[in-house]
C-alpha positions in Angstrom: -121.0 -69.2 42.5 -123.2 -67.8 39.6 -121.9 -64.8 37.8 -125.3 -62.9 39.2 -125.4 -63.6 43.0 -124.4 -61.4 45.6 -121.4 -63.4 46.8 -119.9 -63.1 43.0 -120.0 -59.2 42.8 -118.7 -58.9 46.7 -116.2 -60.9 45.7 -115.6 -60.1 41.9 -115.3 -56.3 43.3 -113.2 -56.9 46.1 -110.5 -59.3 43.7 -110.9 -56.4 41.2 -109.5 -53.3 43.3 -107.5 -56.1 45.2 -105.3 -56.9 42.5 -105.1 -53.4 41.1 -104.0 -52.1 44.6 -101.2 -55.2 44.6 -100.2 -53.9 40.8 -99.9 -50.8 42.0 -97.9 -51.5 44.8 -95.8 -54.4 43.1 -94.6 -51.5 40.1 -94.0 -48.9 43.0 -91.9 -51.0 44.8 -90.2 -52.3 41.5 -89.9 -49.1 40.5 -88.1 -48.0 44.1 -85.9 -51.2 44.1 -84.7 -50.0 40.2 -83.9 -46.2 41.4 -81.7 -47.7 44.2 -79.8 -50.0 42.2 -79.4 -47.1 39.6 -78.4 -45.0 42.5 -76.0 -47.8 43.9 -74.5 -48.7 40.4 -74.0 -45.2 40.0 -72.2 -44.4 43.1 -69.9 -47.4 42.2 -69.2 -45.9 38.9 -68.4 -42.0 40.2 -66.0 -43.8 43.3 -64.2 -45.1 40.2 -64.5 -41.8 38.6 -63.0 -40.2 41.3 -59.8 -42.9 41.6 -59.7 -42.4 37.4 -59.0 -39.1 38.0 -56.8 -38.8 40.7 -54.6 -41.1 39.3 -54.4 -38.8 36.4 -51.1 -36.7 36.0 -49.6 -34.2 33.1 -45.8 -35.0 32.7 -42.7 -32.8 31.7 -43.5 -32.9 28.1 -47.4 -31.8 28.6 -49.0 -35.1 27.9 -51.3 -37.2 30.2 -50.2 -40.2 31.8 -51.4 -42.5 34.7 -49.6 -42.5 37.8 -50.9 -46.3 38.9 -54.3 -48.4 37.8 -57.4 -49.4 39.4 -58.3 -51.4 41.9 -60.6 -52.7 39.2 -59.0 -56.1 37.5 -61.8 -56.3 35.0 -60.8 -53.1 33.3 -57.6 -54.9 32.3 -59.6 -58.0 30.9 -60.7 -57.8 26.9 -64.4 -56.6 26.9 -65.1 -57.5 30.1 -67.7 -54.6 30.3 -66.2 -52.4 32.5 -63.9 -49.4 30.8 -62.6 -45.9 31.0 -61.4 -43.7 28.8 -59.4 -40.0 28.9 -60.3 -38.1 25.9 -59.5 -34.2 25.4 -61.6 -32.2 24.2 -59.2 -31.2 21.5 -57.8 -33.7 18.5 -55.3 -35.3 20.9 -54.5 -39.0 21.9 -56.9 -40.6 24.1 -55.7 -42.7 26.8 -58.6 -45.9 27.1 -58.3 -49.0 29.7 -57.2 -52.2 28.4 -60.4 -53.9 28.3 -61.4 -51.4 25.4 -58.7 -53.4 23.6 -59.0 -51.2 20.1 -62.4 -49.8 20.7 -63.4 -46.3 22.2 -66.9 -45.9 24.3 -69.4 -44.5 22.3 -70.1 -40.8 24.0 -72.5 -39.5 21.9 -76.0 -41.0 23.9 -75.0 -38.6 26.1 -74.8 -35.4 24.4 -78.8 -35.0 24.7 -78.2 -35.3 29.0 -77.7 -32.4 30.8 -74.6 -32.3 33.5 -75.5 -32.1 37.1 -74.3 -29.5 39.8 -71.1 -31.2 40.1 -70.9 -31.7 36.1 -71.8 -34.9 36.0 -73.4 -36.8 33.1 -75.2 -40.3 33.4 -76.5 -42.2 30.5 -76.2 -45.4 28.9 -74.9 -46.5 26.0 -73.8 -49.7 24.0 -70.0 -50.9 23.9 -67.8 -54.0 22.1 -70.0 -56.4 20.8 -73.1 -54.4 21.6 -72.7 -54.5 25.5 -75.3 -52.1 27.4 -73.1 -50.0 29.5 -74.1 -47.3 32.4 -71.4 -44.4 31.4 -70.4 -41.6 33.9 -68.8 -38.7 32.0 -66.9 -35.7 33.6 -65.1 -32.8 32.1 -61.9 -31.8 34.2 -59.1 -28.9 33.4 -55.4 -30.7 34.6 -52.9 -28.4 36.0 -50.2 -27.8 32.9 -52.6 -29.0 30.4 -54.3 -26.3 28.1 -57.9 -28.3 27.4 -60.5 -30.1 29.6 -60.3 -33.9 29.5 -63.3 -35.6 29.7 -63.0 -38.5 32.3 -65.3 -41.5 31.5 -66.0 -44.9 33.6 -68.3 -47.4 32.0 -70.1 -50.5 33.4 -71.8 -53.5 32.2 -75.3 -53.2 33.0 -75.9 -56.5 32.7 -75.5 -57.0 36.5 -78.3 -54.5 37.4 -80.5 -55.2 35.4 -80.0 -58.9 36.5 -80.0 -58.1 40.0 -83.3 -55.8 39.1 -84.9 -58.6 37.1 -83.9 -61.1 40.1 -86.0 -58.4 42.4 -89.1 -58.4 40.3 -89.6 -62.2 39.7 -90.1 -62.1 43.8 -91.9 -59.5 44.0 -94.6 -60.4 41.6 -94.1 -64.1 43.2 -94.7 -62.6 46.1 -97.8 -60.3 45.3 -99.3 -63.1 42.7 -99.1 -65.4 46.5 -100.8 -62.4 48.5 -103.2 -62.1 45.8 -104.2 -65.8 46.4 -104.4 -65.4 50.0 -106.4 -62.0 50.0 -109.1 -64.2 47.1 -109.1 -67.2 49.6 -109.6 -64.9 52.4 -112.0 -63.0 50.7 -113.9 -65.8 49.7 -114.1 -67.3 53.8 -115.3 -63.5 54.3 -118.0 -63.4 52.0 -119.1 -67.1 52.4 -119.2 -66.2 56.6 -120.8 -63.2 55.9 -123.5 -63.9 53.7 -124.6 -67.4 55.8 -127.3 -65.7 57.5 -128.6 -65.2 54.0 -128.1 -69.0 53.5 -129.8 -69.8 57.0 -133.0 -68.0 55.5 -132.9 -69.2 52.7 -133.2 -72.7 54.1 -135.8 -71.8 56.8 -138.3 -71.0 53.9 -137.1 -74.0 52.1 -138.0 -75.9 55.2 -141.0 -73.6 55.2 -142.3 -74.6 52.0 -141.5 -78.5 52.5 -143.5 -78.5 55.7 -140.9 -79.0 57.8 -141.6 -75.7 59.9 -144.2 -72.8 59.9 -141.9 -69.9 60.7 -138.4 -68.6 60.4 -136.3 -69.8 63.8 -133.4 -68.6 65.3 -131.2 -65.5 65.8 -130.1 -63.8 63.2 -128.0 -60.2 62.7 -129.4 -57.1 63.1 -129.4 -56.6 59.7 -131.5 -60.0 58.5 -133.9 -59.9 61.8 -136.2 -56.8 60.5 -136.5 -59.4 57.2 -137.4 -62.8 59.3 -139.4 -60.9 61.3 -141.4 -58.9 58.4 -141.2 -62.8 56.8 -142.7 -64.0 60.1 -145.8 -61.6 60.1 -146.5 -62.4 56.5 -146.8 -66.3 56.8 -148.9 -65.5 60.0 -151.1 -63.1 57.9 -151.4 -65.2 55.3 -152.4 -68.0 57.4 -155.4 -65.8 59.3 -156.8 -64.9 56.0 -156.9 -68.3 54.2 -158.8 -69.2 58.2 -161.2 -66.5 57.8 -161.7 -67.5 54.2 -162.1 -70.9 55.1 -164.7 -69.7 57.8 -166.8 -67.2 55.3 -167.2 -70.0 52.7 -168.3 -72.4 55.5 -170.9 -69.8 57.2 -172.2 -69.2 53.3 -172.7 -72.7 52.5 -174.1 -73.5 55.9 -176.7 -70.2 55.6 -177.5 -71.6 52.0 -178.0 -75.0 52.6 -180.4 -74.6 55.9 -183.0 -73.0 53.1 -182.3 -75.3 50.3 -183.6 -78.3 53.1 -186.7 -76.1 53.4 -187.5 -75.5 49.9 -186.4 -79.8 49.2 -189.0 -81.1 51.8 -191.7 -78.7 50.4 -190.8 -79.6 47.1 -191.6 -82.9 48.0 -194.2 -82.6 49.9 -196.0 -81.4 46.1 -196.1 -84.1 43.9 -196.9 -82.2 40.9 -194.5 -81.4 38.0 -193.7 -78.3 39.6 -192.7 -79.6 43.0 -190.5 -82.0 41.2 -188.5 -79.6 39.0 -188.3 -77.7 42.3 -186.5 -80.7 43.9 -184.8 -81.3 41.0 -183.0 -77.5 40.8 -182.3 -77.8 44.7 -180.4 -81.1 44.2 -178.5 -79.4 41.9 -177.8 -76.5 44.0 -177.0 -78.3 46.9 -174.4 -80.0 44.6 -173.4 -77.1 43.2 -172.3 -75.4 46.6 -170.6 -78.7 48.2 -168.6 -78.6 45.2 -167.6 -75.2 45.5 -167.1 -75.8 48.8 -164.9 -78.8 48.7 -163.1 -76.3 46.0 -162.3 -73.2 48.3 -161.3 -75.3 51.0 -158.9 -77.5 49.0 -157.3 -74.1 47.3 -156.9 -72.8 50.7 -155.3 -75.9 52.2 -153.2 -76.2 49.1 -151.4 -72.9 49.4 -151.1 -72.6 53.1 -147.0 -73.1 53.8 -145.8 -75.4 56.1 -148.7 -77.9 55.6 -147.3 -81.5 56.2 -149.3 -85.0 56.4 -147.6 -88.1 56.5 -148.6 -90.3 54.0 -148.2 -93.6 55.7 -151.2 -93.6 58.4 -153.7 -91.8 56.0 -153.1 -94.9 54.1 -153.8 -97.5 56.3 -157.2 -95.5 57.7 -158.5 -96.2 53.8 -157.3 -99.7 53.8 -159.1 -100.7 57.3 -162.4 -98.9 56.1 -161.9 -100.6 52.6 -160.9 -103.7 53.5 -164.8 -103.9 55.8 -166.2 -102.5 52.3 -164.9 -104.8 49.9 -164.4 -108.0 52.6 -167.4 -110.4 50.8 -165.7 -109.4 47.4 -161.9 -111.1 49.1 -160.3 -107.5 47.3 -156.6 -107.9 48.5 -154.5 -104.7 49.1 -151.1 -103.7 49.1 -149.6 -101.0 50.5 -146.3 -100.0 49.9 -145.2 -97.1 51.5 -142.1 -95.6 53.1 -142.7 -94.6 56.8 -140.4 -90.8 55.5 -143.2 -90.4 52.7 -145.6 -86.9 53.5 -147.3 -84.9 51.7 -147.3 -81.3 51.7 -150.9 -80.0 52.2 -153.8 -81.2 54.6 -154.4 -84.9 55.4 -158.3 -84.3 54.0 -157.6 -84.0 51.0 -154.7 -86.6 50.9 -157.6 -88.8 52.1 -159.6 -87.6 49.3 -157.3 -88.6 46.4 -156.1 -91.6 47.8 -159.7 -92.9 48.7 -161.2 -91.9 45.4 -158.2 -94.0 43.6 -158.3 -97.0 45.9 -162.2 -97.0 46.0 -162.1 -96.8 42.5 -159.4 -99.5 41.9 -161.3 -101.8 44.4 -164.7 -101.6 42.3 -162.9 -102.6 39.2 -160.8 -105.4 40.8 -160.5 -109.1 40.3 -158.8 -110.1 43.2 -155.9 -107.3 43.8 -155.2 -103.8 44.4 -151.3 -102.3 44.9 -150.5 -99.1 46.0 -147.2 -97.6 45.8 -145.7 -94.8 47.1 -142.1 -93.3 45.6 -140.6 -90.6 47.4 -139.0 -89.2 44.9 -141.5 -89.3 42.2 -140.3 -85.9 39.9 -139.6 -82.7 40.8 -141.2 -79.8 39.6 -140.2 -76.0 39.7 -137.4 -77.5 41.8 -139.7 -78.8 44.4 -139.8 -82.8 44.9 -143.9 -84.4 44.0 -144.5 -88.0 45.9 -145.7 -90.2 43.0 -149.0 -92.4 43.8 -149.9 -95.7 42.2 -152.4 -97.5 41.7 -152.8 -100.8 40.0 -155.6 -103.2 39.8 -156.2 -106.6 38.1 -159.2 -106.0 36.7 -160.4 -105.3 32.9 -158.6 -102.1 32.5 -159.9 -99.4 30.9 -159.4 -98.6 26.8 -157.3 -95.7 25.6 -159.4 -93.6 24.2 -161.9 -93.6 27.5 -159.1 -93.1 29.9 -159.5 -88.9 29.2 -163.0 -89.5 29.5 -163.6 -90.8 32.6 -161.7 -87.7 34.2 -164.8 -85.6 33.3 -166.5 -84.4 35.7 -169.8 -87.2 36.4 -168.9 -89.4 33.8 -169.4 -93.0 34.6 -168.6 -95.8 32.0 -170.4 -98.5 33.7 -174.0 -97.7 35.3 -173.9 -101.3 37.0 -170.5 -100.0 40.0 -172.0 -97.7 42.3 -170.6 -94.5 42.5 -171.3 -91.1 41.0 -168.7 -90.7 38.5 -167.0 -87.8 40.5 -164.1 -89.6 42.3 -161.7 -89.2 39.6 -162.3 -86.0 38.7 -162.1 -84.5 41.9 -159.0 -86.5 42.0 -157.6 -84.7 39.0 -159.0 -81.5 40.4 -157.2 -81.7 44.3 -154.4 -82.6 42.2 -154.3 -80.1 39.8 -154.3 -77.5 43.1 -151.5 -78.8 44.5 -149.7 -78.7 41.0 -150.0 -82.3 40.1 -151.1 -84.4 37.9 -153.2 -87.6 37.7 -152.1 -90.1 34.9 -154.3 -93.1 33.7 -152.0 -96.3 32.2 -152.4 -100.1 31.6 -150.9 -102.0 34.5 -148.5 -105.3 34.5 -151.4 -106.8 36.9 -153.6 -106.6 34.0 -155.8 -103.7 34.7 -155.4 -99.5 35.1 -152.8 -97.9 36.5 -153.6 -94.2 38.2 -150.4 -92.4 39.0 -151.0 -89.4 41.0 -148.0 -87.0 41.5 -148.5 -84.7 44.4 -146.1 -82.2 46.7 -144.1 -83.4 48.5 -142.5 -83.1 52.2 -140.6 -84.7 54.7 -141.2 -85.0 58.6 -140.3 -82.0 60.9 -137.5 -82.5 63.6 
């Protein structure tokens, strides 16, 4: 998933608020779970409170004095973390559990807290051995005794926050899993809902390889205004590369009908004039079929959804070769998978591939090989079929092999030919965005490799 697609930022936004909402909700309910603990711990500590001071009594002699203990055994154990203490306000004894042993709870934390309706204080504190204790503190007046007593009970917080700390690893265990499911469930969401995307995507891949000429099958109403909008365009583009096809063909046929009349009267003088007349119409006559053959192989080359299979065109230019070249005993080979096609018009296919085994057949010994690799390159991330051609013949030097690409250049006078096959070769090629490559062969002589687009057959 790249970091600019679509599915990334649906999904990237969706984790985002995702896991800030589960924060959220994972403190909140954290923070709940502590209050009520708090609240619990506390109402543990003011029960005790309560007994502490019930039990409380002022004997004959004025001095306080417990009438029984606690149900609490751990206030009887050495710093066991839970403790009370009776401590007037004036300079008098204290009166402190035995689990104080000789220490006395540290009050002063909770002079800064404010006593509630009831005159209750709750803070915390620390105890023996640094303990951290949850106090509750209240101020009483006895009957017979002349100065409040301040009645505290102490806890070990240790337990709550234990019992807290217990809470929160589930919780976040339990919110970290949700996250995972909500990202995984996300994910499914996003990847289902963005396949219609992926389904058009591939129709124009399929489009583009030759497979198909339009975008099939249903799609939401959301995508179908786009397929549709798609559809017209490829249909568009298709009448005007026809009617383009159709203007060039009416101008060269309008042109060419007066170039035969101005060629036979040209002839018919056999003066120097008459035959630099001829000479000009040849040249024009060449001039349009080459312009022609141009407009008609750009239009061919960008119309979508163009597929020829490679594989009979081939064996159409053998069977007319083979009656060419038959007193000459010119063997070829074709090797060609039957899945091989080529993405434009089977013309020009025939053009290229004629031009390089015509060519290959002139220069020959005794053989010609053709190959044909599906997967020849790919270019712009669209796969080329690679054409080669080898011959056993003399080759052709280096330093010639760019010139012979030109345009009516012919190294030998004694072939026939007009020294244009290659070049319109390199040209139909070039359309297409290919290339044709000249090479020495294993089999002695050149070796033309032609890389053209390519496509596969449609269902």
């Amino acid at each position: 998933m790249r970091s600019d697609s679509l599915a990334f930022r649906l999904v990237a936004g969706a984790a985002l608020w995702s896991a800030i909402a589960l924060l959220a909700g994972g403190l909140v309910l954290s923070t709940i779970f502590r209050t009520s603990v708090e609240r619990s711990f506390d109402a543990r500590l003011n029960v005790l409170l309560h007994s502490l001071i019930a039990t409380t009594e002022v004997d004959a002699d004025g001095e306080i004095e417990r009438s029984r203990g606690l149900s609490e055994t751990r206030f009887d154990l050495a710093y066991s973390g839970w403790y009370w203490q009776i401590w007037p306000v004036a300079a008098r004894p204290a009166l402190r559990s035995r689990s104080l042993f000789d220490q006395s709870l540290d009050l002063t934390p909770g002079e800064a807290t404010e006593r509630n309706d009831v005159g209750l204080k709750v803070f915390d504190t620390l105890g023996p051995e640094n303990q951290p204790l949850r106090v509750v503190e209240r101020r009483v007046t006895l009957p017979g005794y002349d100065v409040p007593v301040s009645f505290a009970v102490a806890g070990d917080r240790t337990e709550m926050n234990v019992e807290i700390q217990g809470f929160n690893t589930w919780l976040f265990a339990a919110m970290a899993a949700m996250g995972a499911g909500l990202l995984v469930a996300l994910l499914i969401q996003v990847r289902f809902g963005l396949r219609p995307l992926e389904r058009v995507r591939h129709s124009l891949a399929q489009i583009r390889s030759g497979r198909a000429t339009r975008l099939e099958g249903d799609f939401p109403l959301e995508i179908e205004p786009l397929a549709e909008e798609l559809n017209g365009l490829l249909e568009s583009n298709r009448e005007v590369l026809e009617r383009a096809r159709t203007h060039v063909g009416n101008l060269a046929h309008a042109l060419k009908t007066p170039l035969s009349v101005l060629t036979n009267e040209a002839r018919s003088h056999k003066d120097p004039f008459g035959e630099s007349v001829a000479r000009m119409t040849l040249q024009m006559r060449e001039q349009i079929d080459h312009h022609l053959a141009r407009a008609r192989m750009a239009a061919s080359a960008n119309v979508l959804g163009a597929h020829t299979p490679v594989a009979p065109v081939l064996a159409r230019i053998v069977r007319a070769l083979d009656r060419i070249y038959a007193e000459r005993g010119i063997s070829i080979e074709i090797d060609c998978p039957e899945k091989a096609g080529f993405r434009g018009e089977a013309q020009d296919l025939e053009e290229v591939a004629g031009n390089l085994l015509d060519n290959a057949c002139k220069w020959a010994a005794a053989r010609v090989r053709m190959t044909v690799i599906v997967d020849g390159a790919t270019r712009k991330g669209r796969p080329f079929l690679l054409l080669r051609v080898e011959d056993d013949g003399p080759g052709l030097p280096e330093d010639a092999r760019e010139t012979v690409l030109k345009r009516g250049t012919r190294l030998d006078e004694t072939k026939p030919g007009s020294g244009l096959g290659l070049s319109i070769v390199t040209e139909i090629a070039e359309l297409y965005g290919g290339e044709l490559k000249l090479e020495s062969s294993e089999m002695g002589g050149l070796k033309a490799e032609l890389y053209l687009p390519a496509s596969v057959a449609r269902s």
